[in-house]
C-alpha positions in Angstrom: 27.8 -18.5 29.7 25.4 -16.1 30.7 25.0 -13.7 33.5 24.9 -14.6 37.5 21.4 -14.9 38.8 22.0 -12.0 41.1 22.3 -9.8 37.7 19.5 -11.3 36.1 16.7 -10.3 38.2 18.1 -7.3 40.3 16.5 -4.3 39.2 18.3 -2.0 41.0 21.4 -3.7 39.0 23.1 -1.7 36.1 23.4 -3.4 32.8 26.9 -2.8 30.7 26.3 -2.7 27.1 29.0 -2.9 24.4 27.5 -2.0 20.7 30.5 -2.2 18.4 33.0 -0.7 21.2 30.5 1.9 22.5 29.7 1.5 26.0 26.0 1.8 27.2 25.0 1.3 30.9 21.3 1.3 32.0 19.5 0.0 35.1 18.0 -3.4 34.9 14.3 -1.9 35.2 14.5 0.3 32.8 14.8 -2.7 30.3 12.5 -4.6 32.1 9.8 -2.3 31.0 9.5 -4.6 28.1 10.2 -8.0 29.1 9.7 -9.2 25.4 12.2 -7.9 23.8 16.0 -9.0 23.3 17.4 -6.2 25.7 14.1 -6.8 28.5 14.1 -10.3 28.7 17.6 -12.2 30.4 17.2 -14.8 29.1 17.2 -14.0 25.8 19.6 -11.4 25.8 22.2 -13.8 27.9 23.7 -15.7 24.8 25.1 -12.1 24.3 27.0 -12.2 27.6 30.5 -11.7 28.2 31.6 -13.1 31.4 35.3 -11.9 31.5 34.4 -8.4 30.7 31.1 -8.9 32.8 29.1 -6.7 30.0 26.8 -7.8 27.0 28.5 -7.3 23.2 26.6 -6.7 20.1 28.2 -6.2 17.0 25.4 -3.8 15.6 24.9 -0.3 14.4 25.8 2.2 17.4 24.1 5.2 16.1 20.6 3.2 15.8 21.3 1.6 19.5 21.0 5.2 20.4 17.1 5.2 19.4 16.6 1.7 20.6 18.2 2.4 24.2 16.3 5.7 24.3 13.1 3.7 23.2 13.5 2.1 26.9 14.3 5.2 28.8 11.4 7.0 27.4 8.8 4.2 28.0 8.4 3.3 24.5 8.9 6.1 22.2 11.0 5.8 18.7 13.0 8.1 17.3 15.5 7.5 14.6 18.7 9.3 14.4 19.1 11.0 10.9 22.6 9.3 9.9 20.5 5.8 9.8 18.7 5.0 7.1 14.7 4.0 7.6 15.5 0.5 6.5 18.4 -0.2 8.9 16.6 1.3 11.3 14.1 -1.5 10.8 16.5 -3.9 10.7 18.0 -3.1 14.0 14.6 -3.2 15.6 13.6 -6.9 14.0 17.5 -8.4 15.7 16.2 -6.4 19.1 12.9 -8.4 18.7 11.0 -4.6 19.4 7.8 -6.9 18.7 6.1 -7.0 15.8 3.3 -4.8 16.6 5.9 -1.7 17.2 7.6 -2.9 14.9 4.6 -2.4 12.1 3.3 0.6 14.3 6.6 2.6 13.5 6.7 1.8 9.9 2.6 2.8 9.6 3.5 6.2 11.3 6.6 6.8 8.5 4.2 6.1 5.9 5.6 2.6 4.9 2.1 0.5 3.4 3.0 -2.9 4.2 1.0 -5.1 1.7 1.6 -8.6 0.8 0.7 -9.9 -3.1 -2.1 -11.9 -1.6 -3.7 -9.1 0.2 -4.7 -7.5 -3.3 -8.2 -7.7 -4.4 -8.1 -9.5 -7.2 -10.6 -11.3 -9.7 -11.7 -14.6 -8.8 -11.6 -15.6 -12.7 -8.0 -16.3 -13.9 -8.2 -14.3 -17.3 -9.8 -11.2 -15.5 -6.9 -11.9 -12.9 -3.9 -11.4 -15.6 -5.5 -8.6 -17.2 -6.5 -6.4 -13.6 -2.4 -6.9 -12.7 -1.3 -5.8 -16.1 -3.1 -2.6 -16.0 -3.3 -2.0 -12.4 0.2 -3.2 -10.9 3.1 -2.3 -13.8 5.6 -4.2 -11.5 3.7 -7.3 -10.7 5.6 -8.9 -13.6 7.2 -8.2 -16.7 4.1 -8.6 -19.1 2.2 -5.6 -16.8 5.7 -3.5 -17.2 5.3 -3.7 -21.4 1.5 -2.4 -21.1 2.6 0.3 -18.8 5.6 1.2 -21.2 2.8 1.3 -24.1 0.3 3.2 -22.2 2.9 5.8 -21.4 3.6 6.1 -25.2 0.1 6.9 -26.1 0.5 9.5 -23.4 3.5 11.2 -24.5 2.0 11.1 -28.2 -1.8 12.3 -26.8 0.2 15.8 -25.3 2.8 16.5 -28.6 -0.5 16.2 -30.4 -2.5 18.9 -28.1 0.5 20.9 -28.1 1.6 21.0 -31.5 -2.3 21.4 -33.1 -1.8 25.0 -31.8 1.4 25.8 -33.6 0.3 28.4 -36.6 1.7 28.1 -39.5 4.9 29.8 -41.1 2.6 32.2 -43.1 -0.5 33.1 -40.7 -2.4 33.5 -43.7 -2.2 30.0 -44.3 -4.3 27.2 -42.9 -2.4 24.0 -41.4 -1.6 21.3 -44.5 -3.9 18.5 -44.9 -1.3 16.4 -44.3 -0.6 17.4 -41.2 -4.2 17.8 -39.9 -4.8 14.1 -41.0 -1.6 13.2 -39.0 -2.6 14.8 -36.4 -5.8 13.1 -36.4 -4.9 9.5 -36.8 -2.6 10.0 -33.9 -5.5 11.2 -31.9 -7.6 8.6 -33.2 -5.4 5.9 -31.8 -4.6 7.8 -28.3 -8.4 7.5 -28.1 -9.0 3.8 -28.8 -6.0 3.0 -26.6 -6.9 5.3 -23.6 -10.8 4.0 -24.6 -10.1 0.6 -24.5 -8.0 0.5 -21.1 -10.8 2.0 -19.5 -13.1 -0.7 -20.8 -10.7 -3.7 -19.9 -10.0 -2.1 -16.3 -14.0 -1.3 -15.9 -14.9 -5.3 -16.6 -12.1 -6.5 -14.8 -12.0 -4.9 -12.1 -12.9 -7.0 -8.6 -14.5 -3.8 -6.3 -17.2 -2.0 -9.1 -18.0 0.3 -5.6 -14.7 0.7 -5.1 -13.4 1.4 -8.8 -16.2 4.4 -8.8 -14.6 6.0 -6.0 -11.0 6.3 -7.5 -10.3 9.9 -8.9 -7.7 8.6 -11.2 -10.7 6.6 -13.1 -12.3 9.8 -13.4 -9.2 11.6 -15.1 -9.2 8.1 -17.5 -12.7 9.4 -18.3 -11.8 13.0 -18.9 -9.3 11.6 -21.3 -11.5 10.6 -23.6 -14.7 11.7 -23.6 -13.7 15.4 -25.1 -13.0 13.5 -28.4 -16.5 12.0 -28.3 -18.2 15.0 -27.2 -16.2 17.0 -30.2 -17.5 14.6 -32.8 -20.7 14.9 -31.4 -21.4 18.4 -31.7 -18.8 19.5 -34.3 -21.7 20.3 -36.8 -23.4 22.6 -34.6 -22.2 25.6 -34.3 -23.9 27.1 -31.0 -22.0 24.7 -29.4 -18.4 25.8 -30.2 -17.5 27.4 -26.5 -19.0 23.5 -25.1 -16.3 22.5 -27.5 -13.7 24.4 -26.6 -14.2 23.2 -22.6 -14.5 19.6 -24.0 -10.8 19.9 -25.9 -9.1 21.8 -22.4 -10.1 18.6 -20.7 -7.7 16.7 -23.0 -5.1 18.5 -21.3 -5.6 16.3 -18.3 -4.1 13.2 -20.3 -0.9 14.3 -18.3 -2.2 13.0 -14.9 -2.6 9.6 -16.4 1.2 9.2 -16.3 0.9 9.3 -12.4 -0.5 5.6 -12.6 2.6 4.5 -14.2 4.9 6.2 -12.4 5.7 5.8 -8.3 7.2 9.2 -7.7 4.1 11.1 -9.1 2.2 9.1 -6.1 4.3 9.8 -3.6 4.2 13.5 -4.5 0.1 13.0 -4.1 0.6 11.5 -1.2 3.1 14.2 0.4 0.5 16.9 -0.8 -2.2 15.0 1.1 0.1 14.4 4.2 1.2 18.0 4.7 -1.9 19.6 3.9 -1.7 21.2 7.3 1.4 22.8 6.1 -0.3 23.7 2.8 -3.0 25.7 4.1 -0.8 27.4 6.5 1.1 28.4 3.9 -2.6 30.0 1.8 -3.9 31.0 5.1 -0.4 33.0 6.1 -0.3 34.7 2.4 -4.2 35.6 2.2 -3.7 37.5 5.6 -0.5 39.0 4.3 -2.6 40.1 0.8 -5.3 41.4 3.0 -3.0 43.9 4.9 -0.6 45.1 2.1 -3.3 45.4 0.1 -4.9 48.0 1.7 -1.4 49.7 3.2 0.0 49.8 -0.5 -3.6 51.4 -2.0 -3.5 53.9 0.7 0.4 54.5 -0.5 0.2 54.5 -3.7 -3.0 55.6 -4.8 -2.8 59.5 -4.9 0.7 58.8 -6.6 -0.6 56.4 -9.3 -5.0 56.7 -9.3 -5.4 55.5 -12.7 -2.6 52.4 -12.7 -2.8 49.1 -10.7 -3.0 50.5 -7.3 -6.8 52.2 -8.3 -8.5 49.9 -5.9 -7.4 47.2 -2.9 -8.7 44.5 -5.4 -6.1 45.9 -8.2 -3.2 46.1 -5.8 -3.7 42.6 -4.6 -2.2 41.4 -7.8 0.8 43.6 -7.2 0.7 41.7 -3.6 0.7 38.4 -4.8 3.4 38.8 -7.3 5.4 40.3 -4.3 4.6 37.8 -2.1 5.4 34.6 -4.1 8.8 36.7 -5.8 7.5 36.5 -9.2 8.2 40.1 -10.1 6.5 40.5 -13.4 7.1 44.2 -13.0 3.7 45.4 -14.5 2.8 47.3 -10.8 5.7 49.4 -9.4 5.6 51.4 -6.2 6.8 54.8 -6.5 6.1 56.4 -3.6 8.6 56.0 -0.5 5.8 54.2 1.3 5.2 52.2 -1.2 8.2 51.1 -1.9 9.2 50.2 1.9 6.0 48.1 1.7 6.9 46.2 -1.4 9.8 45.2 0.4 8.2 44.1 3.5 5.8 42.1 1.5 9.1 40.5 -0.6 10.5 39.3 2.5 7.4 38.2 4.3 6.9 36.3 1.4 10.6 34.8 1.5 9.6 33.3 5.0 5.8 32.4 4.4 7.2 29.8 1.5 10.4 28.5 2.9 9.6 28.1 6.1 7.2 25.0 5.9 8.9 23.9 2.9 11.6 22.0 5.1 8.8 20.1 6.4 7.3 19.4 3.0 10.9 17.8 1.2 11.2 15.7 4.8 8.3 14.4 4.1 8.4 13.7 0.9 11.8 12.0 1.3 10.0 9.9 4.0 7.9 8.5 1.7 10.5 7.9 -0.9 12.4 5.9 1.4 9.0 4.0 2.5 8.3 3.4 -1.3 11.6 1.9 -1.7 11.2 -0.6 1.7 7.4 -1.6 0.5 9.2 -2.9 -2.8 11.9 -4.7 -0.8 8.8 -6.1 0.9 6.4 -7.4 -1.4 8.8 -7.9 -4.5 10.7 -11.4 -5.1 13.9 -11.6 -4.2 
């Protein structure tokens, strides 16, 4: 039975709420600012009506009521407590019928990228289709998991290779055993064809050519294999062998391939991109930090120590930047007084310069995390 007419359209009227024993009691025009919803529309919310305690029951999450209460007081603006979790949170606003435009709104502004598997752009031709979701989506079925497991392998065996090529041998007399250099080669060999022909499959497959050019990560796919081409192109001549050397640094980059395989290297992307504001605050707050103990610490130390580190402001900025990020290598040491009360300064400064936005930084990180992990619950099979 719901509520007397009188109640339903008084305004002036309070309105008892009962969330899971926790009373609530709001004026009848402060829900009505959104007549749409379960709470601002009477009708709706009458079925919810208890007539012998003349009060409305829900049996739902109290601590999340808190947000969606306050979402009518303050005219519309969501804030979710920290003891619910992002996707009860959503929850609680689908049963309140928020709308789902506020709905979406709130989950864009958390970073949550709602896409649905038809909303991909995919190949029109079926064959072209099956082979773009193999390499592009690992988790669109178990077929594209197996190629990213594989691709990471020739990852993992493309950076033992670069690292263990510059092992010397026991006796640095020696050269490395043939052996071993021809191991070390066929491995490379394969790395290449695999990381080769990826790119190839990916390039025809793809749906957006325009679109493919613009991704950065294609670009790293690149880098991963044309320093073995470039090598074998110019190994006989030997004016080229610095070219060479810039061409086999690049192969070091193989590492960032693993970020297409693997979710938590994206969301770390995309928390660097998001808190870029925090980022160069943090640069901006230690080059004017640099830029004054520089110069305070030259003037310091310089009569003390004129032929060490602190000879010029350019040579004690290494000292400062050690200081500030609390390295310590312990290759510049104050000896004056002076000095030394500035080295301290410049420790602590440097204390609050990092972890002060770094809060900020893991916050949003976890944000994103717990986004990732709704946007699967969304667009994976059940």
């Amino acid at each position: 039975q719901g509520p007397p007419p009188s109640v339903l359209y008084s305004n002036c009227s309070r309105v008892k709420i009962n969330v899971s024993g926790m009373m609530y009691e709001t004026f009848e025009s402060t829900l009505a600012r959104f007549p749409h919803t379960l709470l601002g529309c009477p009708v709706k919310r009458g079925k919810y009506f208890d007539s012998k305690r003349d009060e409305y029951f829900f049996n739902r999450n109290r601590n999340a009521f808190d947000a969606i209460l306050f979402f009518y007081q303050s005219d519309g603006l969501l804030v979710r407590p920290d003891t619910v979790p992002l996707k009860e949170f959503c929850n609680e606003m689908e049963f309140f019928e928020m709308g789902e435009d506020i709905v979406k709104s709130y989950m864009r502004d958390q970073g949550i990228i709602l896409e649905d598997a038809d909303q991909k752009d995919l190949p029109s031709n079926p064959t072209m289709r099956t082979v773009w979701l193999w390499l592009e989506y690992p988790n669109s079925s178990d077929s594209a998991k197996l190629v990213a497991c594989w691709s990471i392998m020739f990852i993992l065996i493309s950076i033992f290779v670069i690292c263990a090529e510059t092992i010397p041998p026991e006796n640095p007399e020696e050269l490395i055993s043939e052996a071993t250099f021809t191991l070390y080669s066929c491995l490379e060999l394969a790395c290449v064809a695999w990381f080769t022909m990826e790119l190839i499959m990916r390039v025809i497959s793809c749906p957006n050519k325009l679109k493919f050019a613009m991704d950065f990560s294609n670009y790293i796919d690149l880098a991963a294999i044309l320093p073995y081409f470039v090598e074998n192109a110019i190994q006989s001549a030997a004016d080229y062998v610095e070219l060479m050397n810039a061409f086999r640094l690049l192969r070091v980059f193989r590492i960032f391939k693993l970020a297409r395989h693997m979710e938590e290297l994206k969301i770390l992307g995309r928390t660097i991109i998001a808190t870029w504001r925090e980022l160069m605050m943090i640069l901006f707050f230690i080059l004017i930090s640099m830029v004054m103990f520089s110069g305070c610490t030259y003037y310091a130390e310089f009569d003390a120590q004129p032929d060490g580190v602190f000879s010029s402001i350019p040579d004690t900025a290494w000292f400062v930047i050690v200081t500030l990020t609390n390295v310590g290598y312990g290759d510049a040491v104050p000896v004056t007084p002076i000095g030394k009360l500035l080295g301290t300064m410049c420790a602590l400064v440097g204390v609050l310069a990092i972890a002060l936005p770094s809060p900020v930084i893991a916050t949003r990180f976890k944000q994103f995390y717990d986004a990732e992990k709704i946007r699967k619950n969304e667009i994976e099979p059940q």
